[in-house]
Every structure is written in structure tokens, then in C-alpha cells.
C-alpha positions in Angstrom: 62.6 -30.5 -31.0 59.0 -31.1 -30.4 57.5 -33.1 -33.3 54.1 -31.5 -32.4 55.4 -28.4 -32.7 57.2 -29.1 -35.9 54.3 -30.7 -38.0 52.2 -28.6 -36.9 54.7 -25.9 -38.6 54.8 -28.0 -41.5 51.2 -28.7 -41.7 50.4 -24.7 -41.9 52.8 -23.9 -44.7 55.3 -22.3 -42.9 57.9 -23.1 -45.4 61.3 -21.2 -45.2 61.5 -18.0 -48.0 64.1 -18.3 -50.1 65.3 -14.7 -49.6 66.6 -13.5 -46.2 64.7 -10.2 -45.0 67.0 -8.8 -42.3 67.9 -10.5 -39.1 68.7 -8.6 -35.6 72.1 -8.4 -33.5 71.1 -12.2 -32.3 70.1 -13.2 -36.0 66.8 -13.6 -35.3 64.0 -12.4 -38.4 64.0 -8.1 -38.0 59.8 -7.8 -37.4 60.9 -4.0 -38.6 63.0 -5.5 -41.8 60.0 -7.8 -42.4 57.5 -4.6 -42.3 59.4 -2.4 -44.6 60.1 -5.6 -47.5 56.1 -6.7 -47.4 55.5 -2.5 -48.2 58.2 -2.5 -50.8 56.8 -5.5 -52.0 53.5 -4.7 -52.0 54.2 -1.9 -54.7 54.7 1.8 -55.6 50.6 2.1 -55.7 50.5 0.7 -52.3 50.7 3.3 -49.2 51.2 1.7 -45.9 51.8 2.8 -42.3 54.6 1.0 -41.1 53.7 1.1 -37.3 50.6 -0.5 -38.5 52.7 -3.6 -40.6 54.6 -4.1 -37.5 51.4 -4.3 -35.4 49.7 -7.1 -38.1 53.0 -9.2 -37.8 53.0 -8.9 -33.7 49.4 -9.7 -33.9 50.5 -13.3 -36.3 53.3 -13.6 -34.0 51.0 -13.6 -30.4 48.5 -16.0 -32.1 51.4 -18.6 -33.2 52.9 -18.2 -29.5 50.0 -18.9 -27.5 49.4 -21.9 -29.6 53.2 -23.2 -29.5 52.9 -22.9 -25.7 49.1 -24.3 -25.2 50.9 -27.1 -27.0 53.9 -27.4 -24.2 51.4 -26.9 -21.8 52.6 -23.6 -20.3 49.9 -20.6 -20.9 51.7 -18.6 -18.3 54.1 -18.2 -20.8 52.1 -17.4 -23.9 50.1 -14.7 -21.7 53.4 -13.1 -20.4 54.3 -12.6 -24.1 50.4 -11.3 -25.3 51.3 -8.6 -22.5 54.5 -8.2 -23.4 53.7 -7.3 -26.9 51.5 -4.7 -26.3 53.1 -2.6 -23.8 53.8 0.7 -24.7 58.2 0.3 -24.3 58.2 -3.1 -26.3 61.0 -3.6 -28.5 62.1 -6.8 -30.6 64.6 -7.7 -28.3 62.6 -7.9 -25.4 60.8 -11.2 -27.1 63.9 -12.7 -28.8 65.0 -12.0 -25.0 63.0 -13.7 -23.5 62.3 -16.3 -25.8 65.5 -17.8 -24.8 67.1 -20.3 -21.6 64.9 -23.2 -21.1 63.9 -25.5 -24.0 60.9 -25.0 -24.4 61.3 -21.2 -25.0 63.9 -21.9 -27.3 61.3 -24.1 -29.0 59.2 -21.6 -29.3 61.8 -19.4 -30.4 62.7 -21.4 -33.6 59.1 -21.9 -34.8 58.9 -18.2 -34.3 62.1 -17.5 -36.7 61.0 -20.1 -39.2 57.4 -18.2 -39.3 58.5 -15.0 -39.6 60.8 -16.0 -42.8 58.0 -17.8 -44.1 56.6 -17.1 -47.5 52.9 -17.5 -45.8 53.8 -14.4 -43.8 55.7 -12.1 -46.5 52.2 -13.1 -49.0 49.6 -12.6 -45.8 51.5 -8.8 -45.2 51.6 -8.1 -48.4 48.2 -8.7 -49.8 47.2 -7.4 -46.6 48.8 -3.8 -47.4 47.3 -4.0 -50.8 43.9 -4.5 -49.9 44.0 -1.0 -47.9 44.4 -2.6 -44.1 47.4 -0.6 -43.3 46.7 3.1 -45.3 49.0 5.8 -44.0 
């Protein structure tokens, strides 16, 4: 593993959850399991559109990308994913797909996993919800 990458996980917080939200058929964190816990977290009070949740996360997801690849020193990468994220027949599996093969994208893969089951993430989503940012 890349120690860049890796203290650079560390140094943002990105510390593993202790509860495990959902994973997908290649055990890698559900982003849909992920949206639904933040909303149920987030409380009875709190009405959020779960398209919307999902969007935030892919948003966190594309930022963290780009800068795990700027830091391999492969763009071409991190902007195939940007456009991969927002296209209109883009499903989960498509990233873990492709996220996958070389080292480097299996780098990026882990850092991806260990952000998504982050506490930072679950806390950002759900105070996110219950300020109002994703009313249904």
C-alpha cells in the first residue's frame, strides 16, 4: 500500500465504524445501504430523499478519488470515474468494477471502502439530512 495514500487516510479521520452498514456481492460498502442507515439514523423527524443521500455520498466519493489518483499520478483515471458517476445507467458495481486489476486501482479501491465505513461519512450524511439538504 501507498503510505501517502494511507496517512493521508489517517490524517482526515477516516477511521473504520464499528458497525458494518451493508456490503455488495464483492463485499465492498452498499453506497445504497449507507444511504438508507445515515436516514434512519438521522431520526423519525428527519425526511430525506434517498436518491438525493446517494447523490451526497457519490459526490464525497468523486472528490476522495480524484485526490487518491492525483496522488498516483493518473488523472485519466480519476476523470473516467467523475464521468462515470454521473451518467445516467450508473450502478455501484460499475465502480467497484472498475476499481479493480492494477494496483493502483485496487489502491484506490481500499481507501474507498475504508471511507465509506467511516464514522466521518455516516456523521457528515447524517447531519447533513438533518439540516434539511436532502428534503423529500
Amino acid at each position: 500500500m501507498n503510505g501517502k495514500i494511507a496517512d493521508v487516510t489517517e490524517e482526515a479521520g477516516f477511521v473504520p465504524s464499528n458497525h458494518s452498514i451493508g456490503t455488495t456481492p464483492t463485499r465492498d460498502p452498499s453506497v445504497t445501504a449507507l444511504a438508507l442507515h445515515a436516514i434512519v439514523s438521522a431520526g423519525p423527524e428527519c425526511h430525506a430523499d434517498l436518491d438525493s443521500v446517494m447523490a451526497g455520498i457519490l459526490r464525497m466519493a468523486n472528490t476522495r478519488i480524484h485526490h487518491w489518483f492525483a496522488a498516483l499520478h493518473r488523472p485519466a483515471e480519476a476523470e473516467f470515474v467523475a464521468d462515470m458517476l454521473v451518467r445516467p445507467d450508473f450502478n455501484e458495481q460499475m465502480l467497484w468494477g472498475y476499481l479493480n486489476g492494477d494496483p493502483g486501482k485496487v489502491q484506490v479501491r481500499r481507501q474507498l471502502a475504508q471511507f465509506l465505513d467511516s464514522d466521518l461519512v455516516q456523521q457528515i450524511l447524517v447531519g447533513s439530512i438533518r439540516q434539511g439538504n436532502h428534503s423529500s
